[in-house]
C-alpha positions in Angstrom: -23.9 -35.2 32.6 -21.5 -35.2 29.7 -22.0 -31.7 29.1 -21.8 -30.6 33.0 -18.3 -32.2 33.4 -17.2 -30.4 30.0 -17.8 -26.9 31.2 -16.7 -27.7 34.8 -13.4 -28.6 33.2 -11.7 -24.7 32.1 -8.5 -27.0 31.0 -10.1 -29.7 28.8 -9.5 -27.5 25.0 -5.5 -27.0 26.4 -5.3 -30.7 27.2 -7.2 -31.7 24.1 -5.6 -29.5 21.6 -2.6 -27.4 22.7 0.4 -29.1 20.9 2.5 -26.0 20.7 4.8 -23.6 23.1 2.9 -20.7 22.2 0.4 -19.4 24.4 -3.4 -18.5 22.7 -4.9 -16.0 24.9 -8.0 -16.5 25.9 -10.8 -13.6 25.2 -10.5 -10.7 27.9 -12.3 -7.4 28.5 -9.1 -5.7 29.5 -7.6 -4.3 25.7 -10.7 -2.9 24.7 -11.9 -1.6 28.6 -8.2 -0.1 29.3 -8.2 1.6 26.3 -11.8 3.1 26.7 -10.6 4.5 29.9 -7.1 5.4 28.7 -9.5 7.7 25.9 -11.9 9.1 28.8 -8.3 10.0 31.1 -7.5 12.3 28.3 -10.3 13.5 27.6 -11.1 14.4 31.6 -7.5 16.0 31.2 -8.3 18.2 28.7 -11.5 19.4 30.1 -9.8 19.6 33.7 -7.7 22.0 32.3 -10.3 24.3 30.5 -11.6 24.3 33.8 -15.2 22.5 32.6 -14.9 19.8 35.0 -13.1 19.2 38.4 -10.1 17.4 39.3 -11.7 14.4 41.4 -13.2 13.2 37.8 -9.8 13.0 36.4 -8.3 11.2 39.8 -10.8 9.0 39.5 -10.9 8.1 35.8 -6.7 7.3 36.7 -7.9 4.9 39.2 -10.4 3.2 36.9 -7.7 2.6 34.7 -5.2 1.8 37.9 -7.7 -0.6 38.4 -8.1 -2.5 34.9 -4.1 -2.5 34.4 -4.1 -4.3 38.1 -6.8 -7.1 37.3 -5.2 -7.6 34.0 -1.7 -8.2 35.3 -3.2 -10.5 37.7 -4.6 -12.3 34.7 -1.1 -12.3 33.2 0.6 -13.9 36.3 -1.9 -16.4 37.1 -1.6 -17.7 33.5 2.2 -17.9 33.6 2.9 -18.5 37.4 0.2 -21.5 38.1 -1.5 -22.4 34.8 1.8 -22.8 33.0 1.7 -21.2 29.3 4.7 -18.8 30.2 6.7 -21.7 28.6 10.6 -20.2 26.9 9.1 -19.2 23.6 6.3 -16.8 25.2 9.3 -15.5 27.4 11.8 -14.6 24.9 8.3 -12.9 23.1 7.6 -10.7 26.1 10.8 -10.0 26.2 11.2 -8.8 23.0 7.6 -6.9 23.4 8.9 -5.3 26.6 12.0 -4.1 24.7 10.2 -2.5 22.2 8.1 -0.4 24.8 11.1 0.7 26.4 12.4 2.1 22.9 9.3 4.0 22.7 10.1 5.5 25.9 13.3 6.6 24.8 11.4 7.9 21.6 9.0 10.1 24.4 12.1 11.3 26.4 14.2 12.4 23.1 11.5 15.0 22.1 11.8 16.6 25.2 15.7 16.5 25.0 15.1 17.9 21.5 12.8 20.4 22.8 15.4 21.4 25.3 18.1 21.7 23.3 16.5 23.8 20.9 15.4 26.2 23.0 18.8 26.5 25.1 21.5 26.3 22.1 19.6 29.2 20.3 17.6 31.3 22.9 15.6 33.8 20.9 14.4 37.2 22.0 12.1 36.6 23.5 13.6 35.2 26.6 16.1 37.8 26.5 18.5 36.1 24.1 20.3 33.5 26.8 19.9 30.4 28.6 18.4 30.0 31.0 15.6 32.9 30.0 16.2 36.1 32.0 14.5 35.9 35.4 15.7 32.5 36.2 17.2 31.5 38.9 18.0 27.5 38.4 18.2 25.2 41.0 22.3 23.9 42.1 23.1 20.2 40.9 25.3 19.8 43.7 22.7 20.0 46.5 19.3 17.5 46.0 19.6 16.9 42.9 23.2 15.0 43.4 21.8 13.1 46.4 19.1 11.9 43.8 21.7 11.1 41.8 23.7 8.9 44.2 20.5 7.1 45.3 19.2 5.9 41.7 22.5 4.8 41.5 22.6 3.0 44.5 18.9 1.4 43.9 20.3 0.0 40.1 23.2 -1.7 42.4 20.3 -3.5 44.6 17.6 -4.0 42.1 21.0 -5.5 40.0 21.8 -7.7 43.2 17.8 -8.9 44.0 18.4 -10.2 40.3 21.7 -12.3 40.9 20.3 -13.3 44.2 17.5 -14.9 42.2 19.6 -16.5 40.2 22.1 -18.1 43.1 19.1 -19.1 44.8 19.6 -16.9 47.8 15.9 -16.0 48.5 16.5 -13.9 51.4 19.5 -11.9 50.0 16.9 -11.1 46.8 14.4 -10.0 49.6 16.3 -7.5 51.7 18.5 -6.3 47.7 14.7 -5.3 46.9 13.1 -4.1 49.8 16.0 -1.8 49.6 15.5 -0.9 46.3 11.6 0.1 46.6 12.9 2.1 49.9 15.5 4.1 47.7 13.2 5.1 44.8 10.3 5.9 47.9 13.1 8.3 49.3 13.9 9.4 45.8 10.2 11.0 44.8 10.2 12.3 48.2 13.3 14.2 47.4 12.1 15.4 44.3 8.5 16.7 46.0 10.5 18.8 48.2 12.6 20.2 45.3 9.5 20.9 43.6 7.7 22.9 46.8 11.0 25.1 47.7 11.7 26.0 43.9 12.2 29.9 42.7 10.4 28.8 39.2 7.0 27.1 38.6 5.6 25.2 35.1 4.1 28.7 34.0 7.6 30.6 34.0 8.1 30.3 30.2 10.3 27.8 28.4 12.5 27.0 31.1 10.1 25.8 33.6 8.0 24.2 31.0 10.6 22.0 30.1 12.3 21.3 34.0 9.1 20.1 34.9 8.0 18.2 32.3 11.3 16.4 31.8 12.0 15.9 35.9 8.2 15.8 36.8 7.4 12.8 33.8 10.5 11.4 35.0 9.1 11.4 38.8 5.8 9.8 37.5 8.0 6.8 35.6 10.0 6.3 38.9 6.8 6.1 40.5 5.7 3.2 37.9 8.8 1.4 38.4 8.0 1.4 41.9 4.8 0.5 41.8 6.3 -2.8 39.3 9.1 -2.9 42.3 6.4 -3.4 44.9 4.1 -6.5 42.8 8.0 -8.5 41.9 8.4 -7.9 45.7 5.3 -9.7 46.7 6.0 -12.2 44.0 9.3 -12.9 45.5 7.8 -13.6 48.9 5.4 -15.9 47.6 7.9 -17.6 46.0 6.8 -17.1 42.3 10.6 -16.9 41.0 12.5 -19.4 40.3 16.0 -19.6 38.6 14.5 -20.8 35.5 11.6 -18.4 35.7 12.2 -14.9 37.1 10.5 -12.8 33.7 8.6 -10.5 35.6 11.4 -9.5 38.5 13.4 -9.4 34.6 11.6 -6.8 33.1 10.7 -4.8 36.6 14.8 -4.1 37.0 15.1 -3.8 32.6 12.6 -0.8 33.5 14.4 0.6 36.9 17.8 0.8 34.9 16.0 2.7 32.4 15.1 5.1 34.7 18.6 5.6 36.2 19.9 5.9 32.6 17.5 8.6 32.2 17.9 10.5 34.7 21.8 10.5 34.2 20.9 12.4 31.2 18.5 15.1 32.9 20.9 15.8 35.5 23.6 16.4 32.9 21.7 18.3 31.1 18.8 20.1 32.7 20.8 21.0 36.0 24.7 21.1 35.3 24.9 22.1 31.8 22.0 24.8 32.9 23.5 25.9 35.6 27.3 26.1 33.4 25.6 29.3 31.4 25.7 31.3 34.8 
């Protein structure tokens, strides 16, 4: 009977020995599987594109791995929402880990920048010796791609207000700042879509359309994360997981959203006005 009420008690080894802020995870399958699947994604990718297998596998290996990032965020939220090990020292860690991810974000966006500007600051011959490569009719900054523009803006101003709503303790003011933001960056990839259906160029047109859409397309796909993260702090919100004192996860959702905007302040200045400038 001893035994039964031991392993019928999942808390007893916190009670009985945690006398510490930090927070010892427990053992999980979702490092090792996410990884396994992140390995198989690329690997489907890279046959997908030598046309060995067909695009289904690769959708499907991305919701596999959809679906492991989903159960282990759940596992992250449960242990800081209701069990309680989120305590200040495990925030200001996260924090600082979540940081650190962003940099290497920046890193991933810079060698496309780099890419860019090498490419358009000395064209070679091969593209005809100018920028953007002869045959190339880019797309005007002043049409979509300003309208983008204003509505990232406008969704940091919202996402920026959800966050100071939290903090005033005005729950429905946070609700409606945030509902607004997910709507804006929803509106935002549908702007994009259509940019991307009525352009002159496609991803096979050389260096130029190489670059525009791997710059504006991986851009789409991280405003589509940050989304995503939108949507969970959303539900959060409404089931009143964030408090004043505890709001890390609504925190690092707009940290990520800004990042975005700041982002795609640069590609527009670059990849659509300064483009278009050479014309």
């Amino acid at each position: 009977m001893l035994f039964l009420n031991f392993s019928f008690d999942p808390d007893f080894s916190v009670k009985k020995h945690k006398f510490h802020p930090f927070h010892i995870v427990d053992p999980s399958p979702w490092p090792i599987l996410s990884s396994f699947q992140t390995f198989i994604l690329l690997l489907s990718s890279v046959c997908y594109f030598h046309s060995l297998i067909s695009v289904n596998i690769v959708f499907l290996c991305l919701f596999s791995l959809f679906l492991t990032i989903l159960f282990w965020g759940t596992d992250v939220i449960y242990e800081g929402t209701y069990l309680g090990h989120h305590t200040l020292l495990v925030q200001k860690g996260l924090r600082l880990g979540f940081l650190l991810f962003l940099a290497t974000e920046v890193m991933f966006f810079a060698s496309f920048f780099w890419a860019f500007f090498h490419s358009s600051l000395s064209p070679t011959i091969w593209i005809g010796g100018v920028w953007p490569p002869l045959g190339i009719v880019p797309l005007s900054p002043w049409k979509i791609p300003l309208l983008n523009t204003c509505i990232l803006l406008l969704s940091g101003a919202t996402v920026t207000l959800c966050q100071a709503s939290v903090l005033g303790g005005n729950a429905k003011m946070a609700l409606w700042s945030l509902f607004y933001t997910i709507a804006l960056g929803l509106i935002f990839t549908s702007l994009q879509a259509f940019e991307y259906i009525h352009a002159p160029f496609s991803i096979s047109d050389g260096i130029y359309g190489s670059l525009f859409y791997m710059m504006t397309g991986f851009h789409g796909f991280h405003v589509i994360v940050g989304t995503v993260f939108l949507i969970i702090a959303f539900l959060r919100l409404r089931l009143g997981h964030f408090t004043k004192e505890h709001h890390l996860g609504l925190e690092v959702a707009a940290w990520y959203w800004h990042f975005v905007d700041v982002v795609w302040l640069f590609l527009y200045a670059v990849v659509y006005i300064w483009s278009n400038s050479y014309k």
